[in-house]
N, C-alpha and C positions, 0 to 999 in steps of 0.2 A: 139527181140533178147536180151538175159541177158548179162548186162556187166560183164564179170568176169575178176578178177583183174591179172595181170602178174604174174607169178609163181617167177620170183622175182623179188623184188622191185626197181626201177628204180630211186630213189631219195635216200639222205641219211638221214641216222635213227638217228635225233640226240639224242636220247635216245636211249645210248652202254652198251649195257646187259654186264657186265662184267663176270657175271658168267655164260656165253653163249656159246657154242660152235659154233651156228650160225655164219653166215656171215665171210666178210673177212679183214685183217688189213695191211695196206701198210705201206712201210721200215717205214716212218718216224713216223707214228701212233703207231708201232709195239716200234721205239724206245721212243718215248713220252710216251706211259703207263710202258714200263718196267722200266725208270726211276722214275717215278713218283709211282710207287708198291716200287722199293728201298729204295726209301726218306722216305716214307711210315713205311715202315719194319725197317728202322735204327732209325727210329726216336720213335719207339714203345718199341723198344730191350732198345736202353739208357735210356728212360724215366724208364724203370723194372727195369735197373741195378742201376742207381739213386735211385729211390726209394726202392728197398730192400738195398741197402747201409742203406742209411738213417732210416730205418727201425730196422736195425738189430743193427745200432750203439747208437740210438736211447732207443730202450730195454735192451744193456750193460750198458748203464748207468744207469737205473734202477735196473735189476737185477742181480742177480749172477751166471745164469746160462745161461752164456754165451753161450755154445755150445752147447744148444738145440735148441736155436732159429737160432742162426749162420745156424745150417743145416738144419733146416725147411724152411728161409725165404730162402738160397740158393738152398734147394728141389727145392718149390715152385716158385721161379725163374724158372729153368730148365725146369719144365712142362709146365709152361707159354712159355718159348722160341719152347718148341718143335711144342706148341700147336697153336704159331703163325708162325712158319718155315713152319710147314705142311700147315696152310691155304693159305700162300705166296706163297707155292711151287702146289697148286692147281691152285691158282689165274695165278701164270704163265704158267700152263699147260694150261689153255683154252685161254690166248694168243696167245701162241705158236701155238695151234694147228689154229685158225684166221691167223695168216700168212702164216700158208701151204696152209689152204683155197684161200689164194690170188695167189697161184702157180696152182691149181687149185689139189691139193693133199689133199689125205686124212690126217683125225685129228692124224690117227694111226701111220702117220708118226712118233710123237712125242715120240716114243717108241725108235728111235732110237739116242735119245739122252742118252739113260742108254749103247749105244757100245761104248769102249771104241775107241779114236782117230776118230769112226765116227761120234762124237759129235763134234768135231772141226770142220769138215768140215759142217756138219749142221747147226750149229751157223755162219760162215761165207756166207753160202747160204742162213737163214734169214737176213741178214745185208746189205747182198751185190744183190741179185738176185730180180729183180722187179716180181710182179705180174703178171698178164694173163690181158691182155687188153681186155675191154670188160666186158659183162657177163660172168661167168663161170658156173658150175655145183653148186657153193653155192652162188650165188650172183653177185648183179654189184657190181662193186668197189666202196668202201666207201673212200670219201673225207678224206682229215685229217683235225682236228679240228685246229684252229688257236693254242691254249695251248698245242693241240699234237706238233704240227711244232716247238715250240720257245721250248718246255722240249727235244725236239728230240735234236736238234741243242744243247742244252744246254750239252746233253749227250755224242755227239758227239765230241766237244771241250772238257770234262774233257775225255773219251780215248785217244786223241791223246796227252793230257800234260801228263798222267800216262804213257802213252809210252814212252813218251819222258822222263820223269821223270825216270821208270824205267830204261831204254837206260843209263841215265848217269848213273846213281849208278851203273850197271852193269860198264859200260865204267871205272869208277871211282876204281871198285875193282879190278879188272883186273888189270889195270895202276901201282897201288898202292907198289910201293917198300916192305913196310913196312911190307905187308900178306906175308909169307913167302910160297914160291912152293915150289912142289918136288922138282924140280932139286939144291935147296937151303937147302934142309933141311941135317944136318948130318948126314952121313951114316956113318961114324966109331962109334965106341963104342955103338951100339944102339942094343936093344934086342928084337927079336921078340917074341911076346908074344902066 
């Protein structure tokens, strides 16, 4: 009799195709790599905007035509930013479509993150709604890596202080005498335009 091996894999893969649409990714996995793609992407974006600074102030001091290079090294910025948005904005699509996998849904779902308000509720359904226990249709469930777990949790505590953060300054502006409301503002001598 030939062994042949389970149609899927029963152990995890610690080599994670990142540019895979295979297999599937749980809450905490799903938030440890999209944090760690951010850091990633911010830390890519400043390092271009630093260096064409430096670049371009660099070359006014040498020359005299300032505004040729100004708008080339800031072109060349911009296509560089487009040209690493678009491959982040890939990277997080085969993410994404890994944690539909874990719902045992197709990748196509990911399609309905371009409708408008039923992207909200999608995003909240990868965040919050566990996976399919078990096997499913694309795989066993893949472990989280110890650095997924500790960047996941990491990710987790900076949204609840931006919440929180945001909260006050909303709370704060509201509160604030000083802004002036409608119901403060002068209606005599005022022109409608």
């Amino acid at each position: 009799m030939q062994n042949t091996p389970p149609p899927f894999p029963t152990t995890t893969n610690p080599a994670f195709r990142l540019f895979s649409t295979e297999g599937r990714l749980s809450r905490l996995s799903y938030l440890g790599w999209n944090f760690l793609i951010n850091i990633v992407f911010y830390v890519i974006i400043i390092a271009m905007a630093i260096f064409t600074g430096f670049a371009t102030a660099f070359y006014n001091q040498l020359s005299s035509q300032q505004n040729i290079l100004s708008t080339a090294s800031f072109g060349a910025f911009y296509l560089g930013f487009i040209a690493i948005m678009l491959t982040f904005f890939f990277i997080n699509l085969f993410i994404i479509i890994k944690r539909f996998h874990d719902f045992n849904l197709n990748g196509w779902c990911v399609l309905l993150f371009f409708v408008p308000l039923v992207n909200f509720i999608v995003m909240l359904m990868l965040l919050f709604v566990p996976g399919t226990k078990g096997i499913n249709r694309f795989g066993a469930p893949r472990a989280s890596e110890s650095w997924e777990k500790v960047l996941a949790w990491i990710n987790i505590i900076l949204i609840v202080l931006f919440i929180g953060l945001y909260a006050m300054i909303i709370g704060t502006l509201m509160d604030n005498p000083s802004i002036p409301s409608l119901e403060v503002m002068p209606k005599e001598n005022t022109t409608v335009l």
